[in-house]
N, CA, C and O atoms as a Tinker XYZ file with bonds, in Angstrom:
   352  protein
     1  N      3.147000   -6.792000  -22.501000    73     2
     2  CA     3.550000   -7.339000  -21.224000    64     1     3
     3  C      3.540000   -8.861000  -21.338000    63     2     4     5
     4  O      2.516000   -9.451000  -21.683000    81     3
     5  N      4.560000   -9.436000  -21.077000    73     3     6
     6  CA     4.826000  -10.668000  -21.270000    64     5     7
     7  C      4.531000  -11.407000  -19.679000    63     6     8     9
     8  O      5.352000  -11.304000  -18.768000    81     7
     9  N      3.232000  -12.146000  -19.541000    73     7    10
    10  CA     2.970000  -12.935000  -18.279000    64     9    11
    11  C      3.182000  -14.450000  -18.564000    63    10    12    13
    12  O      2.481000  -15.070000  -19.362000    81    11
    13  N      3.955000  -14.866000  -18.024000    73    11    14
    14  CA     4.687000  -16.419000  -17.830000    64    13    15
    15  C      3.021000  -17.315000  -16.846000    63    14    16    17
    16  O      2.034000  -16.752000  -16.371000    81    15
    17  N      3.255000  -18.323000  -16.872000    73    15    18
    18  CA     2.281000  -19.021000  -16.498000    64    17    19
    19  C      2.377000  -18.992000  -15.174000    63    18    20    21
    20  O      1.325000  -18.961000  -14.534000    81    19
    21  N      3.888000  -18.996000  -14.343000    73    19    22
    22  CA     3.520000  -18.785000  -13.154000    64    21    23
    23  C      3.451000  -17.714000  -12.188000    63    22    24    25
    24  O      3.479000  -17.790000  -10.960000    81    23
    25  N      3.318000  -16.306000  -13.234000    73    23    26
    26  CA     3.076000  -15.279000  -12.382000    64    25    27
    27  C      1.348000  -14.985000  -12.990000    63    26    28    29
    28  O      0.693000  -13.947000  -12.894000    81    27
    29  N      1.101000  -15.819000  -13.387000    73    27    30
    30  CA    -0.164000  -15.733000  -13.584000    64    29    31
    31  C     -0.650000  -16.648000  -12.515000    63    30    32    33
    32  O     -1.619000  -16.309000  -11.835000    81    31
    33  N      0.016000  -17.900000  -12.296000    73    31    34
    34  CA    -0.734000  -18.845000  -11.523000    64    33    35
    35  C     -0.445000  -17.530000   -9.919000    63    34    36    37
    36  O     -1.384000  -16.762000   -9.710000    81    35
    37  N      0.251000  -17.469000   -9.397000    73    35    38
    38  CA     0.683000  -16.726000   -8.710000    64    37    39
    39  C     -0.556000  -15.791000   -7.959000    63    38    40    41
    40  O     -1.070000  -15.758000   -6.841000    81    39
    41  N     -0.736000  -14.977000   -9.394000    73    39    42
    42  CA    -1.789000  -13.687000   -9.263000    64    41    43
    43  C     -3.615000  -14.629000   -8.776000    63    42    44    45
    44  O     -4.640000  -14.185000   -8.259000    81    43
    45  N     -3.339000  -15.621000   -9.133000    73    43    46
    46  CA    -4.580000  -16.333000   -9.491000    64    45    47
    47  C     -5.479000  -17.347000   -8.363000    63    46    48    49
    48  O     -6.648000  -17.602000   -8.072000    81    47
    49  N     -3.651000  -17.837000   -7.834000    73    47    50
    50  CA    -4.208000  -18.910000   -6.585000    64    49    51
    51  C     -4.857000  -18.224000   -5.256000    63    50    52    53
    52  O     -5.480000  -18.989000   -4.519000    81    51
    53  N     -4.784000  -17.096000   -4.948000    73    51    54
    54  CA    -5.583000  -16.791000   -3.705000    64    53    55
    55  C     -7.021000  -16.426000   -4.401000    63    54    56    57
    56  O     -8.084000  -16.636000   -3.818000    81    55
    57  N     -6.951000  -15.950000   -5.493000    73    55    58
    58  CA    -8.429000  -15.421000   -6.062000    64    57    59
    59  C     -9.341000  -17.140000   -5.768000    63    58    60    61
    60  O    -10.415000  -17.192000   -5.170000    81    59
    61  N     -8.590000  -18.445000   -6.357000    73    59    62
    62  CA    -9.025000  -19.716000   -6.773000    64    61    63
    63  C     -9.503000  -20.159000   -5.110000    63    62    64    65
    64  O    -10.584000  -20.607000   -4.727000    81    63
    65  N     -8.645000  -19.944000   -4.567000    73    63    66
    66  CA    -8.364000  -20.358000   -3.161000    64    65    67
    67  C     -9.789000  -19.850000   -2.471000    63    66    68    69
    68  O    -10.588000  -20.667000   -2.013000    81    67
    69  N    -10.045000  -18.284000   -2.441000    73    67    70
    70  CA   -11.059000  -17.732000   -1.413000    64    69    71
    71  C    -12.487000  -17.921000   -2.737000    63    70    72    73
    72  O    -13.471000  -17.190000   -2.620000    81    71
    73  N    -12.422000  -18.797000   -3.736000    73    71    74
    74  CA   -13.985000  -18.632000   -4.575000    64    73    75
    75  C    -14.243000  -20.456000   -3.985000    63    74    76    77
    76  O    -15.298000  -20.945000   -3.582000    81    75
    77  N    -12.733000  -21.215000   -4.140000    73    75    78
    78  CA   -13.548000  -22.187000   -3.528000    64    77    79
    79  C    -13.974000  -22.390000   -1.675000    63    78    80    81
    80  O    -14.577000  -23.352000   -1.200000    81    79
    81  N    -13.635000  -21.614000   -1.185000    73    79    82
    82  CA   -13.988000  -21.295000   -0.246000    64    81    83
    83  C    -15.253000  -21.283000   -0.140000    63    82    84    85
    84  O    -15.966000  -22.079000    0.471000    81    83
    85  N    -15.655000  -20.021000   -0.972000    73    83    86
    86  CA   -17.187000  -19.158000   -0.722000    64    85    87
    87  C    -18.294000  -20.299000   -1.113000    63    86    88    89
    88  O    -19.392000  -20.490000   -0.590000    81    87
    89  N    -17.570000  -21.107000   -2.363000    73    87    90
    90  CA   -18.348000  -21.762000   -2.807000    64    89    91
    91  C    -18.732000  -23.034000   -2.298000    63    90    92    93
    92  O    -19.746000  -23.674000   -2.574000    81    91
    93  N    -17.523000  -23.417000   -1.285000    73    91    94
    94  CA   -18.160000  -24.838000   -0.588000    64    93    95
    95  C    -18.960000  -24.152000    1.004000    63    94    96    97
    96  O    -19.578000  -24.900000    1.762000    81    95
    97  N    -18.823000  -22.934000    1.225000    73    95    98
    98  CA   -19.626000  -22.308000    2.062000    64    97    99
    99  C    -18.841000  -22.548000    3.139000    63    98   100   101
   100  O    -19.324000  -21.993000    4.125000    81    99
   101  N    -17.932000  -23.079000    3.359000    73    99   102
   102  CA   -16.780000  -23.095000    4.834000    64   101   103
   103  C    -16.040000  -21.640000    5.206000    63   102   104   105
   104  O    -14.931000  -21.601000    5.740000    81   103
   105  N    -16.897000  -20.318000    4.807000    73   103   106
   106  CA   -16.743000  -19.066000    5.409000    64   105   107
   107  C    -17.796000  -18.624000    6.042000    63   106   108   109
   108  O    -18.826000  -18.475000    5.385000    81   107
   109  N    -17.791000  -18.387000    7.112000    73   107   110
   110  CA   -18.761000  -18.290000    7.764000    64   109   111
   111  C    -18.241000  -16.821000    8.580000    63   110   112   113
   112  O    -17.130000  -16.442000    8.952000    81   111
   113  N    -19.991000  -16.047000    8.676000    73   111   114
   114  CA   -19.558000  -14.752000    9.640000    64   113   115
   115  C    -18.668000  -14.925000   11.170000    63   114   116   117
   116  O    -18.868000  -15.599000   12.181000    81   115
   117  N    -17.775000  -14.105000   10.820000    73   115   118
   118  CA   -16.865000  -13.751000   12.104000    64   117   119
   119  C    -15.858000  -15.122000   11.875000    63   118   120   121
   120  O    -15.031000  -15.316000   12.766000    81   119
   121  N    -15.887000  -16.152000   10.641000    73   119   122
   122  CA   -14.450000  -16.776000   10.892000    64   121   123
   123  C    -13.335000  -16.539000   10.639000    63   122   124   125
   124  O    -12.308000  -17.080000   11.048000    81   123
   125  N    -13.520000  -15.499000    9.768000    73   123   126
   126  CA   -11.634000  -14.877000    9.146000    64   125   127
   127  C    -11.292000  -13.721000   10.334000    63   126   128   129
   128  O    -10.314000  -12.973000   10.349000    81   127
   129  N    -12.019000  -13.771000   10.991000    73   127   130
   130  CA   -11.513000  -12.494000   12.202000    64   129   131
   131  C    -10.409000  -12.884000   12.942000    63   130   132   133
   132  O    -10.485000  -14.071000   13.258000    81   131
   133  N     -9.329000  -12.276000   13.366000    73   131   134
   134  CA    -9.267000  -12.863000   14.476000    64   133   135
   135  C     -8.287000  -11.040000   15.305000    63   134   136   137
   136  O     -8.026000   -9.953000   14.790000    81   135
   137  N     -8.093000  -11.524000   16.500000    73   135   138
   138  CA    -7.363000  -10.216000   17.743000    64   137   139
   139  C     -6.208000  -10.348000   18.086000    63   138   140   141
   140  O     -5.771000  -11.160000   18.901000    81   139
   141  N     -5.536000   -9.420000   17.384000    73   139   142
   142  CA    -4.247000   -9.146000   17.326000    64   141   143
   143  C     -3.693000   -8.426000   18.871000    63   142   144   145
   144  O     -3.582000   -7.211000   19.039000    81   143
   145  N     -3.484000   -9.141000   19.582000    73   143   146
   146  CA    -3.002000   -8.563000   20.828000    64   145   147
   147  C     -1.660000   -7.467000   20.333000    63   146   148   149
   148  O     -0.813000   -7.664000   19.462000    81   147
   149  N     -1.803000   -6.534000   21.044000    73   147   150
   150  CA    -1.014000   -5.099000   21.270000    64   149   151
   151  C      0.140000   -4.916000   22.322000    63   150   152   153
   152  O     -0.078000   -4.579000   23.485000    81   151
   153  N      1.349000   -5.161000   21.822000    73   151   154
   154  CA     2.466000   -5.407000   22.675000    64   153   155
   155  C      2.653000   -4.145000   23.511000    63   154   156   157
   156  O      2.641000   -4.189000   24.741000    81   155
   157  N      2.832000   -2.984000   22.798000    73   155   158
   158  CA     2.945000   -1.698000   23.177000    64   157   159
   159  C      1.892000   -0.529000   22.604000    63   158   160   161
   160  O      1.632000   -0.628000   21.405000    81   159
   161  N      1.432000    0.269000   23.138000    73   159   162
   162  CA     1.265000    1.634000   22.461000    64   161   163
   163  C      1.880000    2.861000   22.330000    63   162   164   165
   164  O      1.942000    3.652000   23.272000    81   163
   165  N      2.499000    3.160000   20.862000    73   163   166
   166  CA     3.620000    4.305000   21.104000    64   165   167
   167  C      2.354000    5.564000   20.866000    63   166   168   169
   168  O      1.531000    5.280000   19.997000    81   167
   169  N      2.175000    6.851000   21.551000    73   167   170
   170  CA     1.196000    7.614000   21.602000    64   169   171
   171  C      1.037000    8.366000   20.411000    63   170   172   173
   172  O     -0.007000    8.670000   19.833000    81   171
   173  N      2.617000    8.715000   20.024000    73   171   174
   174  CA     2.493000    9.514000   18.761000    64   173   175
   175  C      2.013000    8.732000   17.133000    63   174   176   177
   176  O      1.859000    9.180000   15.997000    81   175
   177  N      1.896000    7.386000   17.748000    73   175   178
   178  CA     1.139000    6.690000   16.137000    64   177   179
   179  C     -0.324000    6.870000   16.942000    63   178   180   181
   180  O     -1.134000    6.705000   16.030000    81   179
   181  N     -0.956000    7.076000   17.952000    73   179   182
   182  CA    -2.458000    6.963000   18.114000    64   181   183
   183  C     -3.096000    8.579000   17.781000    63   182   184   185
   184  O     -3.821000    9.203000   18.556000    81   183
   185  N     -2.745000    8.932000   16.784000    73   183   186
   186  CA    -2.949000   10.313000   16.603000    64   185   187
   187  C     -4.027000   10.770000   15.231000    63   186   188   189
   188  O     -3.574000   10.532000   14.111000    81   187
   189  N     -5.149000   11.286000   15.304000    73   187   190
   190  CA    -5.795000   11.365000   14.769000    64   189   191
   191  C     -5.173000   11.924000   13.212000    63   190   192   193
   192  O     -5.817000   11.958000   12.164000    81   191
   193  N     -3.722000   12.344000   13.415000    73   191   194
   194  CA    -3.260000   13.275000   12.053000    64   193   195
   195  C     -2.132000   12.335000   11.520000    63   194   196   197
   196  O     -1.356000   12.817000   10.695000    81   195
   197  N     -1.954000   10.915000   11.952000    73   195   198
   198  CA    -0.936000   10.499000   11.588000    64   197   199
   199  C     -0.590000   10.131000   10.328000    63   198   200   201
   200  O      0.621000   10.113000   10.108000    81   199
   201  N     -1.563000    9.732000    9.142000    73   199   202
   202  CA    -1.825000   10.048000    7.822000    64   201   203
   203  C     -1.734000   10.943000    7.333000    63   202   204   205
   204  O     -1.278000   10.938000    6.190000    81   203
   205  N     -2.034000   11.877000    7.810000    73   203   206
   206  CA    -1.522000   13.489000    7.190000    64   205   207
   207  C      0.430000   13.472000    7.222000    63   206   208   209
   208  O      1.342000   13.614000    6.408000    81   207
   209  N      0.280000   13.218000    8.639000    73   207   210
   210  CA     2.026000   13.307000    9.166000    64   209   211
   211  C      2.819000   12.427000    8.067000    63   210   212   213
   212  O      3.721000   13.004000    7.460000    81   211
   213  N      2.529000   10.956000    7.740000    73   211   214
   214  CA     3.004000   10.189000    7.005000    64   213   215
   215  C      3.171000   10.877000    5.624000    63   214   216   217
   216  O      4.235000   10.752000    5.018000    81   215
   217  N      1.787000   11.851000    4.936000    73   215   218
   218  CA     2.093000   12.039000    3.717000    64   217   219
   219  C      3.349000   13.103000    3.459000    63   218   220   221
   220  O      4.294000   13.062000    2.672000    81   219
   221  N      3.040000   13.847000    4.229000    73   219   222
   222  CA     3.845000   14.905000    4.221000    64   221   223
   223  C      5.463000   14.758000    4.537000    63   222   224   225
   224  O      6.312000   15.554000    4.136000    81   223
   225  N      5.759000   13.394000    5.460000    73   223   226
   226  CA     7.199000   13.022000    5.611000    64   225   227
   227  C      7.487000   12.359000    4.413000    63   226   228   229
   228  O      8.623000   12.188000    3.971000    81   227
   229  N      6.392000   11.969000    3.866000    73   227   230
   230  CA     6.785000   11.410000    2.470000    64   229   231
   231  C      6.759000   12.344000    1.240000    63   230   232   233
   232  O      7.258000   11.844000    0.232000    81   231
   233  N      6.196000   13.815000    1.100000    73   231   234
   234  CA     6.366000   14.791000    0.415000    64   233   235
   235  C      7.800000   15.519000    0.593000    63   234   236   237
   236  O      8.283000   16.022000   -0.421000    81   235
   237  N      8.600000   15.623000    1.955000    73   235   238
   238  CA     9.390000   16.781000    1.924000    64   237   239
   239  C     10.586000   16.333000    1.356000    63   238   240   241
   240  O     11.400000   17.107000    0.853000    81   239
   241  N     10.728000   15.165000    1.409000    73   239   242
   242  CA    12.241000   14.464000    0.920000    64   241   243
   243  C     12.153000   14.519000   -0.291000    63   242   244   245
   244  O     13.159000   15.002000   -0.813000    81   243
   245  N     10.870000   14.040000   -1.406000    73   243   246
   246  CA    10.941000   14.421000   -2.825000    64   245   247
   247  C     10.794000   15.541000   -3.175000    63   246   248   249
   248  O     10.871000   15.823000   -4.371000    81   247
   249  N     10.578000   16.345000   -2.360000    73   247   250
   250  CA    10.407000   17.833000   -2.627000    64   249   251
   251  C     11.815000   18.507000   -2.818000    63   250   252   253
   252  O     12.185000   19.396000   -3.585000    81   251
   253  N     12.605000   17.630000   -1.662000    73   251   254
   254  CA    13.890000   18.923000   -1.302000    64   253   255
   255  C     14.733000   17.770000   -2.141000    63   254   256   257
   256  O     15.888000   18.197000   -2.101000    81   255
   257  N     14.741000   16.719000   -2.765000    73   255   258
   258  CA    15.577000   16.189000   -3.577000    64   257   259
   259  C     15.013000   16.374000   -5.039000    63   258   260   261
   260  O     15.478000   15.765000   -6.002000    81   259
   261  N     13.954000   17.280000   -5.117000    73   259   262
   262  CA    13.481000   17.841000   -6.845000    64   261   263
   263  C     14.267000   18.989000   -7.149000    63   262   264   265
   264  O     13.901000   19.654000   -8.118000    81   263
   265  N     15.309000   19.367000   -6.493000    73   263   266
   266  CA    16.385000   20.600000   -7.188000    64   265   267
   267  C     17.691000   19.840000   -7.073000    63   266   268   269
   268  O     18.749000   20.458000   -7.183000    81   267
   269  N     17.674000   18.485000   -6.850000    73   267   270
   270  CA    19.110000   18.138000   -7.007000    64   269   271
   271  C     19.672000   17.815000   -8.556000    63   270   272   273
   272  O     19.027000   17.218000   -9.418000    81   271
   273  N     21.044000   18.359000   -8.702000    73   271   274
   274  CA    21.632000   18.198000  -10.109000    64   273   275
   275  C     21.332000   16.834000  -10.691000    63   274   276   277
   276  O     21.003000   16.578000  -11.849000    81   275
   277  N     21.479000   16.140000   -9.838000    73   275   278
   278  CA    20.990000   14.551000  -10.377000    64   277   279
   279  C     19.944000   14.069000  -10.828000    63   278   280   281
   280  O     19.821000   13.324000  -11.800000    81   279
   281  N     18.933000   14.590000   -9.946000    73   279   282
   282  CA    17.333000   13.920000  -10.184000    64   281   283
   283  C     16.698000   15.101000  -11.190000    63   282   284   285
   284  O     16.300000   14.795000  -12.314000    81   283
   285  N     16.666000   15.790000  -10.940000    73   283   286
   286  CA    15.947000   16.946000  -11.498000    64   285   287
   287  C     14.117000   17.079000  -11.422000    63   286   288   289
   288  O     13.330000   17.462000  -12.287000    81   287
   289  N     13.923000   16.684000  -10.283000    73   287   290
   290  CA    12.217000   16.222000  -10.629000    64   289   291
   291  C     11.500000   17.140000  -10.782000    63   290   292   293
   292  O     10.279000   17.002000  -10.856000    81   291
   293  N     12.196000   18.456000  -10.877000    73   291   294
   294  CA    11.777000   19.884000  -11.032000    64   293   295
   295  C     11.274000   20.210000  -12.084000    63   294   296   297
   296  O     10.334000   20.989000  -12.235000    81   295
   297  N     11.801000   19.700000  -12.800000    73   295   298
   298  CA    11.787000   19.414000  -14.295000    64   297   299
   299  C     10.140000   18.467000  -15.024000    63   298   300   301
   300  O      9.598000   18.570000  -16.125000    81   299
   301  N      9.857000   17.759000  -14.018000    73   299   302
   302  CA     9.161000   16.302000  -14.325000    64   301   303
   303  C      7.682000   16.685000  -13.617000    63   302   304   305
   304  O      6.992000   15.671000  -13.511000    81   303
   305  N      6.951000   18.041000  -13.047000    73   303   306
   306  CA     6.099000   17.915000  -11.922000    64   305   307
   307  C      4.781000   17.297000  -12.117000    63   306   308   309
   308  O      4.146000   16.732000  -11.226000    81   307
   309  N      4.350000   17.464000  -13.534000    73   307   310
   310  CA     3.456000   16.414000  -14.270000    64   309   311
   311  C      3.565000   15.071000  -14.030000    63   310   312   313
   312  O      2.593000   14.316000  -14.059000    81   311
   313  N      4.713000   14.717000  -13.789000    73   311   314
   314  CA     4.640000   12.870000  -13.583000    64   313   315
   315  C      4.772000   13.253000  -12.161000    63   314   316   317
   316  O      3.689000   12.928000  -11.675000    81   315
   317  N      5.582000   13.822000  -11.127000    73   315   318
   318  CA     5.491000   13.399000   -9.846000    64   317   319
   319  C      4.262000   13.382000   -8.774000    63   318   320   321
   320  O      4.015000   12.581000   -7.873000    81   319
   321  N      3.444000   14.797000   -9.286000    73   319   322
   322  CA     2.451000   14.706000   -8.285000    64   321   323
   323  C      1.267000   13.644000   -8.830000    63   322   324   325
   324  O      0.445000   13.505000   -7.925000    81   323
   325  N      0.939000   12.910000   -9.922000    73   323   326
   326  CA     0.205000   12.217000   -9.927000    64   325   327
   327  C      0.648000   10.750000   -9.630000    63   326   328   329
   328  O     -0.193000    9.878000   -9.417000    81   327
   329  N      2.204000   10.459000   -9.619000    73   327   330
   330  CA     2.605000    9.378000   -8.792000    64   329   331
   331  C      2.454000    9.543000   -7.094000    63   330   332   333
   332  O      1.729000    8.712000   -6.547000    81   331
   333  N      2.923000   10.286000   -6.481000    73   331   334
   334  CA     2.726000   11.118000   -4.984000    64   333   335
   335  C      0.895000   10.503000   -4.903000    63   334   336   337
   336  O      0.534000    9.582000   -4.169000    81   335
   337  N     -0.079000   11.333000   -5.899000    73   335   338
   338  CA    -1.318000   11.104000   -5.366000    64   337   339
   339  C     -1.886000    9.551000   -5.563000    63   338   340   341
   340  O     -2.674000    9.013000   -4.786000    81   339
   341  N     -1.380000    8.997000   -6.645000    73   339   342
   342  CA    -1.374000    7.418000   -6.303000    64   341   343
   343  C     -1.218000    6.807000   -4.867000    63   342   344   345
   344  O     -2.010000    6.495000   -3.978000    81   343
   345  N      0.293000    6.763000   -5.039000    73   343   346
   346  CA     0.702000    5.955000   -3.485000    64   345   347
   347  C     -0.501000    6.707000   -2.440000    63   346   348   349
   348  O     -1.307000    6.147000   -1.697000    81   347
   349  N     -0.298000    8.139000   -2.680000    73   347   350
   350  CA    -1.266000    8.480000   -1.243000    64   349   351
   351  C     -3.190000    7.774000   -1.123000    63   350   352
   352  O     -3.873000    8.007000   -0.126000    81   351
């Protein structure tokens, strides 16, 4: 893997950023908080199963596109469900 200097600097400056932070001690409890006021509430995202709901809308489409002539992921189920259990 070839890393260039500035996707290293990249990966690096928030790590640099929040140590000199900690280290000049200008974090203090309750200052990175802050309250995100709530424009609307739609009811069906306040749902105790909505993570379940999400995985599964995200299972049926690779499911029902794993017999297409094109993709064939039918073929592949060793690589898909341990990508599937990643993201999840």
């Amino acid at each position: 893997m070839n890393i260039t200097l500035r996707n290293l600097l990249v990966l690096l400056l928030p790590v640099i950023a929040v140590t000199v932070l900690w280290l000049s001690q200008m974090v203090q409890q309750n200052n990175l908080l802050f309250e995100v006021p709530s424009l609307f509430l739609v009811p069906f995202f306040e749902t105790k199963y909505l993570y379940l709901l999400l995985h599964l809308f995200t299972l049926i489409p690779i499911f029902a596109l794993s017999f297409d002539k094109k993709v064939h992921f039918y073929k592949k189920w060793k690589y898909l469900f341990p990508a599937i259990g990643i993201v999840a």
